[in-house]
N, C-alpha and C positions, 0 to 999 in steps of 0.2 A: 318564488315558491313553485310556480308550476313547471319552469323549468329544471328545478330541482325530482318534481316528481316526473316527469317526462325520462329525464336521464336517468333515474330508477329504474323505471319499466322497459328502457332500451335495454340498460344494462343486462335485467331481469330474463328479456326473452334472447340475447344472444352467448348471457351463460346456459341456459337450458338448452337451447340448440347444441352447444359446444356438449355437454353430457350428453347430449342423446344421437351425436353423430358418435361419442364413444363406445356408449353401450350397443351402437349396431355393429361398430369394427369390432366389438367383442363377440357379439353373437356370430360375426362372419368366421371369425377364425376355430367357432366351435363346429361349424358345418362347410367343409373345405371344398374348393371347385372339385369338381370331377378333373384328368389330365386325360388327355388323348394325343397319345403317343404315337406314329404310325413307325412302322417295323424297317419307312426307307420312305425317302422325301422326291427319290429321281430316278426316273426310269427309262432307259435308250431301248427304243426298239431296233436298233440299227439299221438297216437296209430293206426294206418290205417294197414288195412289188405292188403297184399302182391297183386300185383297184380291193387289195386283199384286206383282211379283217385286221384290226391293228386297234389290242383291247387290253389294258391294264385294270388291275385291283391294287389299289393304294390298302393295306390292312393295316386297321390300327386296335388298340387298345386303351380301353378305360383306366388307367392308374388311380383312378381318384376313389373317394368312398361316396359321390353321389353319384346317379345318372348322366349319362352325357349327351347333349345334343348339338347337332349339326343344322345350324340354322340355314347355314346360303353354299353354294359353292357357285363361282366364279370367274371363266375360263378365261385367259386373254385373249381367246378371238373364239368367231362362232363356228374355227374348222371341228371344233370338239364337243363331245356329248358327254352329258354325267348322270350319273345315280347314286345315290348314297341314302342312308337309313332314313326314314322318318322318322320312326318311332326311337324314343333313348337308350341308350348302351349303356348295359347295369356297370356296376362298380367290379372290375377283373374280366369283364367280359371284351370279347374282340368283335370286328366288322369291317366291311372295307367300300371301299367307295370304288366304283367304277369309271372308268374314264375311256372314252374314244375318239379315236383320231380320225380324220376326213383321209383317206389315200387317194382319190379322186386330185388331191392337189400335191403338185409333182416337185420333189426337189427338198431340199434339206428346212428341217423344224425345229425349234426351241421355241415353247411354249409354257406356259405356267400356269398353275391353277389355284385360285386362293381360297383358304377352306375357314369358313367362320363358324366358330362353337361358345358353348357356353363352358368352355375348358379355363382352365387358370393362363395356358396359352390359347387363347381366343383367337388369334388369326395366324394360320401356317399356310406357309406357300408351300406347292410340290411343283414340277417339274418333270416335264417329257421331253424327249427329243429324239430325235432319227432322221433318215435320209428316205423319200419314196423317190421310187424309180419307175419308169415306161418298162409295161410287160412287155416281150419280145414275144 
């Protein structure tokens, strides 16, 4: 008998789980991620002289109908600096992230930057690349 009631009460609490991991997929699909789309994923600076500024804007856009946020960005190495929004990006609204490269180090780059959001695509890589050269 008691294990008769035991298997009830298992039974009991992982049908109720089972409904109520439903009824969350349900509420989720009534409040939809925000998308953050950016306008271009890779950017060649091509040939920049040692030393010189060497500064990209990744812009994207919120496609979604909630706010967007930018949790983390990334870089694959420390030749690069970033800034991107803190505060959330409305719903149709744009913004962009900043990126810089180190010219101090000489010689051709491919580099990658990975950008984590609370977006329905939550993790996008971008990409730099160019050639620094010795000023003459």
């Amino acid at each position: 008998m008691k294990v008769q009631i035991l298997l009830i009460l298992i039974f009991g609490i992982c049908e109720s789980s089972v409904f109520s991991q439903s009824d969350n997929q349900k509420n989720a699909g009534s409040n939809p991620a925000p998308g953050i789309i950016f306008s271009e994923k890779e950017y060649d600076f091509g040939t920049i002289k040692s030393g010189s500024e060497a500064v990209h804007y990744f812009v994207f856009s919120n496609t979604g109908n909630t706010p967007a946020v930018i949790l983390n960005v990334r870089a694959s190495c420390g030749c690069m600096a970033s800034e991107w929004p803190k505060a959330p990006v409305g719903p149709g609204m744009k913004d962009s992230l900043r990126i810089e490269y180190n010219t101090k180090i000489k010689g051709t780059f491919n580099k990658t930057i990975n950008i984590q959001s609370n977006a329905a695509d939550a993790l996008v890589e971008l990409r730099i690349k160019g050639n620094v050269v010795k000023t003459k």
